[in-house]
C-alpha positions in Angstrom: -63.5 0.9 -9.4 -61.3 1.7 -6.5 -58.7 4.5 -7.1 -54.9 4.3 -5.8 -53.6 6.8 -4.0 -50.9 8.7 -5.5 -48.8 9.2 -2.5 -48.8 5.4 -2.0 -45.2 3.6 -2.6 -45.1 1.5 -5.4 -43.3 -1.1 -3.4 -44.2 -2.5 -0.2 -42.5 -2.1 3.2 -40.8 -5.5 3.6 -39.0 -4.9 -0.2 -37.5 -1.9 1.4 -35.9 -3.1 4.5 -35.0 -6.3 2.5 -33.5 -4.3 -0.2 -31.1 -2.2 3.0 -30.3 -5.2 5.2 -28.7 -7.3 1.8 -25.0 -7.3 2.7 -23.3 -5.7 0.2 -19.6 -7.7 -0.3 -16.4 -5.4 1.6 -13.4 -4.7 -0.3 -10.3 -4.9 0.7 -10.5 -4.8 4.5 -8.9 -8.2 5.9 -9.2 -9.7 3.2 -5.6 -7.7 1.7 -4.2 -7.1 5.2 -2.0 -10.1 5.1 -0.7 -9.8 2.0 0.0 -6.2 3.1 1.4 -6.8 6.1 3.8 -9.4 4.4 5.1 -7.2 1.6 6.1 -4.6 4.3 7.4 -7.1 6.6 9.7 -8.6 4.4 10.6 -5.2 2.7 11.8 -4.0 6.0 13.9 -6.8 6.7 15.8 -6.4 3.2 15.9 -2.7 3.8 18.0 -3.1 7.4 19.6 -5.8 6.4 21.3 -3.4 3.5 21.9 -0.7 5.7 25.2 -2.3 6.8 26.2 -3.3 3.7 25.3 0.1 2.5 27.8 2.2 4.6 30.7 0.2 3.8 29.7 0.8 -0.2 30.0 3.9 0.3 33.1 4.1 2.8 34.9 2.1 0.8 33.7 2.5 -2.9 32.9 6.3 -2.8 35.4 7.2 -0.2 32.6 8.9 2.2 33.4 9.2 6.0 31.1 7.9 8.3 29.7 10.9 9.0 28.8 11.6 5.8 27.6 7.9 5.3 25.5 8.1 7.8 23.4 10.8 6.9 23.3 9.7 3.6 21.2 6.5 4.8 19.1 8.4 7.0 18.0 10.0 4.2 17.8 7.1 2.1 15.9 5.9 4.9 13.5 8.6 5.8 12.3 9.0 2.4 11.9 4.9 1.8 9.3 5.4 5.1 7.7 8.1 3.6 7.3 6.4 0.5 3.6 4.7 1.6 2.0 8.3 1.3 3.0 9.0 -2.0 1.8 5.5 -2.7 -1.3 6.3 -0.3 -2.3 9.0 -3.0 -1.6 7.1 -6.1 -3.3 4.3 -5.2 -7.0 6.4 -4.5 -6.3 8.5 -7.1 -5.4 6.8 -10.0 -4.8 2.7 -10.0 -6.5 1.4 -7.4 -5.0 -0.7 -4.0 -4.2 -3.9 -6.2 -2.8 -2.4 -9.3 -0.6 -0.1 -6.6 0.1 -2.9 -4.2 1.6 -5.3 -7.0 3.4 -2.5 -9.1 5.2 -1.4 -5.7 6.1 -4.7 -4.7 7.5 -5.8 -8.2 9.6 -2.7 -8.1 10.6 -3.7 -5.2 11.3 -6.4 -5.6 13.8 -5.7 -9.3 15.6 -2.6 -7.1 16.4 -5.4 -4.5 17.9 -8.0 -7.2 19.4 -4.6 -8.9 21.4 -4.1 -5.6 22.5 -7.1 -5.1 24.2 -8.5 -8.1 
C-alpha cells in the first residue's frame, strides 16, 4: 500500500486557479452611476432654479436686504454641496448605497414639493 504524503494538497492545481479566475459579480460600479448621476443632475437644476425665487422670499416676505439675502443662500448653498459627505458616511456606515441613495432622493424630492406649494 502506497502512503500519501502529508504535505500534499488535498485539491489539485487546476481547482485552484479555477477557483481565483471565477469572476466574482461587481457591485455598484456603472451599474448605479446613472441613476446617480441623474438624481444629482436634476437636484441641481431644482436647487438653482430656486435660488431666484429664494432671494425675493426673503426680500420681500422676511424683509432681508440683499446683502443679507445673499449670504443667507450661500449658506444654504454651501451646506446643500457639502451634504454628499455626510451622506458618503452614512451610506458605508450604516444603510448601504441603495437604502442611502433612495432615502436622499425621496427627501428630496417631498422638501422640493414642500417648497413649492
Amino acid at each position: 500500500m502506497e502512503k500519501k504524503n502529508m504535505e500534499e494538497p488535498l485539491t489539485s492545481e487546476r481547482e485552484i486557479t479555477h477557483q481565483h479566475t471565477t469572476p466574482k459579480q461587481a457591485k455598484g460600479g456603472l451599474i448605479t452611476m446613472p441613476f446617480i448621476i441623474a438624481n444629482e443632475a436634476f437636484e441641481k437644476v431644482a436647487s438653482y432654479g430656486l435660488i431666484p425665487n429664494m432671494i425675493l422670499y426673503l426680500m420681500r416676505d422676511y424683509s432681508v436686504g440683499v446683502a443679507k439675502g445673499t449670504n443667507i443662500l450661500f449658506f444654504w448653498t454651501a451646506a446643500t454641496n457639502f451634504m454628499p459627505i455626510l451622506g458618503a458616511i452614512i451610506s458605508d456606515s450604516y444603510l448601504g448605497r441603495f437604502l442611502t441613495i433612495g432615502i436622499g432622493s425621496i427627501s428630496s424630492l417631498l422638501v422640493l414639493f414642500l417648497l413649492f406649494s
